[in-house]
MMTF fields as JSON, N, C-alpha, C and O atoms, coordinates in Angstrom:
{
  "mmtfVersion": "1.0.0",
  "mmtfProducer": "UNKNOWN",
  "numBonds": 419,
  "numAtoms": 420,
  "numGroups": 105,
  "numChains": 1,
  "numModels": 1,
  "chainsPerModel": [1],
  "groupsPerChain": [105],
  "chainIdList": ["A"],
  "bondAtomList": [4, 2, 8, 6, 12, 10, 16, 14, 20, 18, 24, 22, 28, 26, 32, 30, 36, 34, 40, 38, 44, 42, 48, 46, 52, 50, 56, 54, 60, 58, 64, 62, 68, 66, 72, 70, 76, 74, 80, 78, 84, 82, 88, 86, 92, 90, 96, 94, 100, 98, 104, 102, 108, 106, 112, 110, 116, 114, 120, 118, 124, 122, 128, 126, 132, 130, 136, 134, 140, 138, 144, 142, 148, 146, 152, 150, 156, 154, 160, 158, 164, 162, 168, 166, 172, 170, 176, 174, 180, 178, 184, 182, 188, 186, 192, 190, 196, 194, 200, 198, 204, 202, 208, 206, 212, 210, 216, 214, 220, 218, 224, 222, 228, 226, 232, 230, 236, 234, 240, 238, 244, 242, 248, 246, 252, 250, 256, 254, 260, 258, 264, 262, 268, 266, 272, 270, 276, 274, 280, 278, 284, 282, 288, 286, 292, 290, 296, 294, 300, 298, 304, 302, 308, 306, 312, 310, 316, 314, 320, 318, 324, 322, 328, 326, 332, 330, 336, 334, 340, 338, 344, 342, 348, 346, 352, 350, 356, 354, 360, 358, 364, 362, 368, 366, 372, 370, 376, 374, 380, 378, 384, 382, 388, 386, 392, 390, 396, 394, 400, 398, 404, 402, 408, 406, 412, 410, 416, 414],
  "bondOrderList": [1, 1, 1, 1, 1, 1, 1, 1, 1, 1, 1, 1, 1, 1, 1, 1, 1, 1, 1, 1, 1, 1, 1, 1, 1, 1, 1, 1, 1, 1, 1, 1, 1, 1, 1, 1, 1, 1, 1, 1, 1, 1, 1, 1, 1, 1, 1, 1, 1, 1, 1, 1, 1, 1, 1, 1, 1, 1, 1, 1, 1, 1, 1, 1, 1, 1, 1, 1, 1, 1, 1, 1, 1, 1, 1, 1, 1, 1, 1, 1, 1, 1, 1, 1, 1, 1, 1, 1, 1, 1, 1, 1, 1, 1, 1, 1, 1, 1, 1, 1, 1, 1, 1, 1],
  "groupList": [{"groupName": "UNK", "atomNameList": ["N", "CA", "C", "O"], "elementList": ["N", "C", "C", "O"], "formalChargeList": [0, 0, 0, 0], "bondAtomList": [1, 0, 2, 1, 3, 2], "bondOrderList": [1, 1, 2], "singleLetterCode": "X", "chemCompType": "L-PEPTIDE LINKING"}],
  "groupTypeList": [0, 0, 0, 0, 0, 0, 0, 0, 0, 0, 0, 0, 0, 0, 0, 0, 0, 0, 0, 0, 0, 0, 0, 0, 0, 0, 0, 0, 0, 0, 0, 0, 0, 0, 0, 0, 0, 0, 0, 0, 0, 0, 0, 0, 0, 0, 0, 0, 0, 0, 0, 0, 0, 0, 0, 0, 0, 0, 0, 0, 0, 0, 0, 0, 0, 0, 0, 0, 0, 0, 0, 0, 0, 0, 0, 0, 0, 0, 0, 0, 0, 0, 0, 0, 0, 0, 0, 0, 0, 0, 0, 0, 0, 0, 0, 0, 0, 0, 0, 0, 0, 0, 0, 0, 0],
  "groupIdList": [1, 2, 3, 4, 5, 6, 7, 8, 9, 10, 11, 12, 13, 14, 15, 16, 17, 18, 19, 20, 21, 22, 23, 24, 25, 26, 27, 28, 29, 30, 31, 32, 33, 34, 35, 36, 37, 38, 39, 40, 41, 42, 43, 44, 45, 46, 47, 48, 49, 50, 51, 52, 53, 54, 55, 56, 57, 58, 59, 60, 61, 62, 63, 64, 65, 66, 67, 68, 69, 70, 71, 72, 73, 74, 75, 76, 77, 78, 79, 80, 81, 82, 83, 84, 85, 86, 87, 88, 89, 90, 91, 92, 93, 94, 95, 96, 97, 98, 99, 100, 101, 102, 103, 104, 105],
  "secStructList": [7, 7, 7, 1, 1, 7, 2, 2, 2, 2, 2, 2, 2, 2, 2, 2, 2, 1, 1, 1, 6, 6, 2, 2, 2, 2, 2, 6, 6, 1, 7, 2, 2, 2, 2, 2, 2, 2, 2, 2, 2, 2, 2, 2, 2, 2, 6, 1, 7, 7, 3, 3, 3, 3, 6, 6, 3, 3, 3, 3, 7, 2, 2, 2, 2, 2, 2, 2, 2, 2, 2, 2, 2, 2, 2, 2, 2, 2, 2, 2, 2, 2, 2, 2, 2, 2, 2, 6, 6, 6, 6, 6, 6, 1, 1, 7, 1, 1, 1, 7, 7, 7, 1, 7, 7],
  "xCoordList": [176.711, 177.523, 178.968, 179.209, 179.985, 181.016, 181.496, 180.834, 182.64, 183.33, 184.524, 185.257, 184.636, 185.559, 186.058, 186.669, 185.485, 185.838, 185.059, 185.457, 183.972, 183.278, 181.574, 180.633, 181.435, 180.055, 179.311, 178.274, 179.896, 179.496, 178.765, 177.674, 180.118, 179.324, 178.413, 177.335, 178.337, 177.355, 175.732, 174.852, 175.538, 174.722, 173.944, 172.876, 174.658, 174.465, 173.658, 172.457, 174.314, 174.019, 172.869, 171.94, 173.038, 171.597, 170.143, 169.202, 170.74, 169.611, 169.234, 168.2, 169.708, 169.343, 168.761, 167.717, 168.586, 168.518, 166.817, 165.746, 167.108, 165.359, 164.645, 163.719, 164.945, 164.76, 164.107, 162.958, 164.678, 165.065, 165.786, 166.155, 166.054, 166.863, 166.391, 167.185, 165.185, 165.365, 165.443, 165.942, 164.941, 164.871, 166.321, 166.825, 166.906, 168.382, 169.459, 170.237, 169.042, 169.043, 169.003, 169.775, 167.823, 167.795, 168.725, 169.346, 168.539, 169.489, 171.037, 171.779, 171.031, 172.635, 172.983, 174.031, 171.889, 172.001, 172.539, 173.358, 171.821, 172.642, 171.579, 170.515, 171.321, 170.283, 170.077, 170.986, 168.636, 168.93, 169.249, 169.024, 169.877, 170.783, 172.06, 172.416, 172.654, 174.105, 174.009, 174.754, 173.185, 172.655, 173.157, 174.183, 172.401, 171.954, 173.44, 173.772, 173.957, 175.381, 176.276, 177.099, 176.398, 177.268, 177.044, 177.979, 176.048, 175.509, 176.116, 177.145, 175.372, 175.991, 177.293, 177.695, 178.057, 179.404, 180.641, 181.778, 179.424, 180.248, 179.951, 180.879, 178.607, 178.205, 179.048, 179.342, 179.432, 180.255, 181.798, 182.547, 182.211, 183.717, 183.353, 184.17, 182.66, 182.264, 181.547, 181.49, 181.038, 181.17, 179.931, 179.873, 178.958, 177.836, 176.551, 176.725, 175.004, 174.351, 173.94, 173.742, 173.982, 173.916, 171.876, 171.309, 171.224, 170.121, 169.157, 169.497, 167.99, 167.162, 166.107, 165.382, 165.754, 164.84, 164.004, 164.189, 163.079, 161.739, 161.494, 162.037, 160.611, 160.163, 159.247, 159.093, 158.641, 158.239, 158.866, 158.414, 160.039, 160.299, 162.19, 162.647, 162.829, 163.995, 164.359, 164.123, 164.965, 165.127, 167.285, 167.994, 167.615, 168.916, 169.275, 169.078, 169.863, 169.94, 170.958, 171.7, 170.757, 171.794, 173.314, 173.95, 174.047, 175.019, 175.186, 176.261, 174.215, 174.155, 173.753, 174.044, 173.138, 172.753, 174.255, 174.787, 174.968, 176.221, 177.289, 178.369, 176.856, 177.854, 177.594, 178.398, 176.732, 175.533, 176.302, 177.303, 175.707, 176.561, 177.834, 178.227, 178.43, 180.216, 180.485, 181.215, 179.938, 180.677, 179.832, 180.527, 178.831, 177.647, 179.083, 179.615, 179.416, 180.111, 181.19, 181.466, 181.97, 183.43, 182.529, 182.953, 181.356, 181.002, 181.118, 181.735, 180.226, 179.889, 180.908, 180.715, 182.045, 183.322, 184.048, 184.27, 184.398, 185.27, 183.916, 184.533, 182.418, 181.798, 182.42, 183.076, 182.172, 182.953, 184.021, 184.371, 184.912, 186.327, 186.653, 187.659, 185.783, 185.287, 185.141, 186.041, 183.9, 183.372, 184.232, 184.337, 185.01, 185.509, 186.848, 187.503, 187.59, 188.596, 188.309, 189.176, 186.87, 186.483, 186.19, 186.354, 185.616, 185.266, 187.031, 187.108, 187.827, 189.134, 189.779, 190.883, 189.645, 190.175, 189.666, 190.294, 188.025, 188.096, 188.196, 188.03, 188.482, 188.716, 190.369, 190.79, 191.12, 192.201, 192.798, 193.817, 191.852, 191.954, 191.175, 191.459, 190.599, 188.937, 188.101, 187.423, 188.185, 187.642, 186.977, 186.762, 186.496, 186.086, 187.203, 188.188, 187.114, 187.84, 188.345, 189.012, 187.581, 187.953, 189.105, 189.917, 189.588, 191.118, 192.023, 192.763, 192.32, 193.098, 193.43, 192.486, 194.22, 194.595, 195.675, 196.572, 195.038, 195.764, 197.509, 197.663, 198.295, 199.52, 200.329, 201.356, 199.505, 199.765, 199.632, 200.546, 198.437, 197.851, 199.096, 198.93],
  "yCoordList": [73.67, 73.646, 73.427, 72.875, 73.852, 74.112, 71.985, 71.143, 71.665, 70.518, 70.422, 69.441, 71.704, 71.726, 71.189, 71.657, 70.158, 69.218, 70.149, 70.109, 70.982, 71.334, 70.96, 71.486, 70.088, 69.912, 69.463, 70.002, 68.626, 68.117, 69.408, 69.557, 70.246, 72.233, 72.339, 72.563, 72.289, 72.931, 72.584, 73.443, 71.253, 70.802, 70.363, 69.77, 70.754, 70.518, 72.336, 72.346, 73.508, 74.901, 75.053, 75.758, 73.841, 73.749, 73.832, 74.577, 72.578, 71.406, 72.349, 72.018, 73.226, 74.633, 75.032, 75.215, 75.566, 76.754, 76.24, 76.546, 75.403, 74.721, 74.172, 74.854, 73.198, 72.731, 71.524, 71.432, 70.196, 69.763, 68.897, 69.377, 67.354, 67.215, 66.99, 66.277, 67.277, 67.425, 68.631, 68.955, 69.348, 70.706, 71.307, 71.932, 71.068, 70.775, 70.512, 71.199, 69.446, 68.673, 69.121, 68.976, 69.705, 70.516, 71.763, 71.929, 72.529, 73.549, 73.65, 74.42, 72.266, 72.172, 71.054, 70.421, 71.032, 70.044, 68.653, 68.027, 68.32, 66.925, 65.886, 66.503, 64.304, 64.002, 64.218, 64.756, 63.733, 63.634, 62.56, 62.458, 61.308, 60.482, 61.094, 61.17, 61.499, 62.139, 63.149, 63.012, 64.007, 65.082, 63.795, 63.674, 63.153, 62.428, 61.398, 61.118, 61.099, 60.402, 61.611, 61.422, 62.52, 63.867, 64.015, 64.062, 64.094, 64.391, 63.472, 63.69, 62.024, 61.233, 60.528, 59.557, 61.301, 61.216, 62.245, 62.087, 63.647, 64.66, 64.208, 64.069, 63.953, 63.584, 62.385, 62.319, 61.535, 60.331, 60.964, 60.36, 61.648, 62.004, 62.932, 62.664, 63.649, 64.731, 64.048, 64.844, 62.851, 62.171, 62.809, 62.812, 63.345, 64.073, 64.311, 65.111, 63.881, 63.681, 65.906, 66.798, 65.943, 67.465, 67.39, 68.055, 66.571, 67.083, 65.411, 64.23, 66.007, 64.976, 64.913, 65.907, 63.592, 63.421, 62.233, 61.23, 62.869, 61.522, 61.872, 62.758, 61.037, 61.098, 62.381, 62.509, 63.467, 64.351, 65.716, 66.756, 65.544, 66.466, 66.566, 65.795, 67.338, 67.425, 69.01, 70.124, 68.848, 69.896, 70.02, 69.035, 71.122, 70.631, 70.725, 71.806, 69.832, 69.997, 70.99, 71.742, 70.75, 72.253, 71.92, 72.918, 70.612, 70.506, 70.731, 70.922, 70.67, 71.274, 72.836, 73.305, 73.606, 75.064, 75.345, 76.134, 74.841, 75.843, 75.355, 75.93, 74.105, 74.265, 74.974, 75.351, 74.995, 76.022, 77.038, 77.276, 77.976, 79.354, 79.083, 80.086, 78.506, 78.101, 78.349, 79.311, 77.52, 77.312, 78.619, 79.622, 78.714, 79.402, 80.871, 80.753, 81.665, 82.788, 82.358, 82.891, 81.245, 80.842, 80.285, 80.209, 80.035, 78.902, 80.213, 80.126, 81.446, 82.48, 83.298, 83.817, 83.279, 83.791, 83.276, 83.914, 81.762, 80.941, 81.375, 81.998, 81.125, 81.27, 82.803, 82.793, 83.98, 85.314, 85.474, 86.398, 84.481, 84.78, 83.952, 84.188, 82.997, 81.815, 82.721, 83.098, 83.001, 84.336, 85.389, 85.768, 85.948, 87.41, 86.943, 87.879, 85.596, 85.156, 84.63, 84.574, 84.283, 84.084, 84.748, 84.433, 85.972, 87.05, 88.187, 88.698, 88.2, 88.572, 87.599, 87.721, 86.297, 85.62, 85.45, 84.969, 86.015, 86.61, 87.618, 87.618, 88.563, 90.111, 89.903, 90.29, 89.356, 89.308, 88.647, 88.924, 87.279, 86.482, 86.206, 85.164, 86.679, 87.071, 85.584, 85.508, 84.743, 83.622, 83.16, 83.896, 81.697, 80.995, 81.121, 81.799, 80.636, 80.699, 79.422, 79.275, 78.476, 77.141, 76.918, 76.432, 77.12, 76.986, 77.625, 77.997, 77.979, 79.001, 78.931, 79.016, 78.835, 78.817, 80.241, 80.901, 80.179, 81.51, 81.205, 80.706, 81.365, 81.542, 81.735, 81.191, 82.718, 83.644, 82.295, 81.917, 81.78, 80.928, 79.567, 78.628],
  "zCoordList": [13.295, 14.502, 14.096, 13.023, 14.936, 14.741, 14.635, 15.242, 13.803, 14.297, 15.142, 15.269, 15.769, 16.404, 18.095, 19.056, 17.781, 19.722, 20.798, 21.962, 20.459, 21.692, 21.28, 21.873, 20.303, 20.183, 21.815, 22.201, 22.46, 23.76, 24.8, 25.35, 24.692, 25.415, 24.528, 25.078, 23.498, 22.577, 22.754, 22.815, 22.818, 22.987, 24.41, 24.558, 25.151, 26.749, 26.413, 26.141, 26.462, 26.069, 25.621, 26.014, 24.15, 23.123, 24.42, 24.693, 24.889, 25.629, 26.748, 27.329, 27.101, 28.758, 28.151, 28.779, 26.636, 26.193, 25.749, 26.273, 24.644, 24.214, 25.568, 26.006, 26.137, 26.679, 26.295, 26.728, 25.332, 24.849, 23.862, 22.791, 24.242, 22.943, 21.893, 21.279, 21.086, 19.449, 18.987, 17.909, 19.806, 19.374, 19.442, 18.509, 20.579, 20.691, 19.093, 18.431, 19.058, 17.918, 16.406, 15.459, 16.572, 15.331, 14.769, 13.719, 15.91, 16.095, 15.559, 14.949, 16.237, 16.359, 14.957, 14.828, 14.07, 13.018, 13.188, 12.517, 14.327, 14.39, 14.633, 14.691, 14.839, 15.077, 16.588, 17.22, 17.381, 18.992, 19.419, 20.625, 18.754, 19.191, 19.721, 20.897, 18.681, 18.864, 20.145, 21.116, 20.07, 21.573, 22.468, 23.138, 22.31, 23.476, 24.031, 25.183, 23.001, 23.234, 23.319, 24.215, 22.866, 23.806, 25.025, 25.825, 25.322, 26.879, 27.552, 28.192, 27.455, 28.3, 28.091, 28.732, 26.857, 27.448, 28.189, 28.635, 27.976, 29.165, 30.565, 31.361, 30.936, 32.179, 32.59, 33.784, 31.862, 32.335, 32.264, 33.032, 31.792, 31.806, 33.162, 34.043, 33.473, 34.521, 35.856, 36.794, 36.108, 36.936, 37.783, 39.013, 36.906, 37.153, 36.54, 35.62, 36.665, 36.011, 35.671, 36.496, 34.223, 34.025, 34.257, 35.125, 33.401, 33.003, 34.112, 34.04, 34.983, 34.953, 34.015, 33.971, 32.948, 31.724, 32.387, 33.076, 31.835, 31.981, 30.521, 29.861, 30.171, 28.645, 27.426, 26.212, 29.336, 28.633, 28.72, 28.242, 29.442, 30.205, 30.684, 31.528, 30.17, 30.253, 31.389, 30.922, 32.929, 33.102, 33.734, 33.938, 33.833, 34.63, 35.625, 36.182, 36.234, 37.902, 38.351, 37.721, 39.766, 40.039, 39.598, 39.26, 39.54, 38.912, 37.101, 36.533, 36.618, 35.382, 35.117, 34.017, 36.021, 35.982, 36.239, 35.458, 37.169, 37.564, 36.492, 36.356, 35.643, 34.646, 33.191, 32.338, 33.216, 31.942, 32.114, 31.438, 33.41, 34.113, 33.729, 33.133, 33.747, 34.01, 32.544, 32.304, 31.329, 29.934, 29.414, 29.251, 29.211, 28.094, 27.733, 26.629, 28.315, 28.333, 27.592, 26.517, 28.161, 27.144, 25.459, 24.306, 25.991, 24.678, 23.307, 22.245, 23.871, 23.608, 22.737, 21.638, 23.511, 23.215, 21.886, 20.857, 22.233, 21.359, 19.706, 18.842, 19.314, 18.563, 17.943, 16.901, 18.618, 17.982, 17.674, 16.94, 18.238, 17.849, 16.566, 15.897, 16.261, 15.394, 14.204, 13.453, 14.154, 13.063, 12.582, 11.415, 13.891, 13.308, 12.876, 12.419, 12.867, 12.25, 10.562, 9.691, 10.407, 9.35, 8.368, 7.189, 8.911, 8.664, 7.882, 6.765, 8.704, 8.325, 8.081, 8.611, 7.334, 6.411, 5.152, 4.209, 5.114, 3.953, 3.197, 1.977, 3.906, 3.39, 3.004, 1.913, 3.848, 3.208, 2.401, 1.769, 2.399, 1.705, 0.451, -0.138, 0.143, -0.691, -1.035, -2.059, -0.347, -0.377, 0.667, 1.63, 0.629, 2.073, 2.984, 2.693, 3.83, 5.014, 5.913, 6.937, 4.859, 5.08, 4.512, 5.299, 3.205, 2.741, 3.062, 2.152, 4.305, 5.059, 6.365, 7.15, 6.691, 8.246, 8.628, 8.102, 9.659, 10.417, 10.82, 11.935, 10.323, 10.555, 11.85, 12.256, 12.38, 13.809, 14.939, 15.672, 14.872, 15.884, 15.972, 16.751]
}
């Protein structure tokens, strides 16, 4: 997973997508503590419970479906533009793409 300050979307995305948090978790290489402290610190900055969990069973409520709907597309986006900058930092750069920053940006 990216470290770039959107792990919180990421894993909310993860957690719709598996349905949930270890598998979540796994995915996103992180433990399901951390899932689980992302979550409930978007839901507390957002002033909105995203997912109802009981112990066997994780689903999301309609305030979390319409924010799923809402990010998944930007989440989607920022990941390709992620890649294809990486991707043409190493062709021009003939290396990783970690020792390099884009100039332009």
């Amino acid at each position: 997973m990216y470290k770039s300050g959107l792990v919180e979307l990421e894993a909310v995305v993860a957690i719709a997508r598996r349905g949930s948090f270890r598998a979540a978790a796994l995915d996103l290489d992180v433990s399901p503590t951390a899932i689980g402290n992302a979550v409930a610190s978007l839901e507390n900055r957002l002033g909105v419970r995203l997912f109802n969990r009981t112990t066997r069973n994780v689903a999301l409520t309609s305030a979390g479906r319409e924010y799923v709907e809402a990010i998944a597309p930007a989440l989607s986006d920022i990941r390709n533009a992620t890649q294809a900058s990486q991707i043409l930092l190493r062709i021009y750069h003939g290396g990783p793409a970690r020792d390099h920053r884009l100039s332009s940006i």
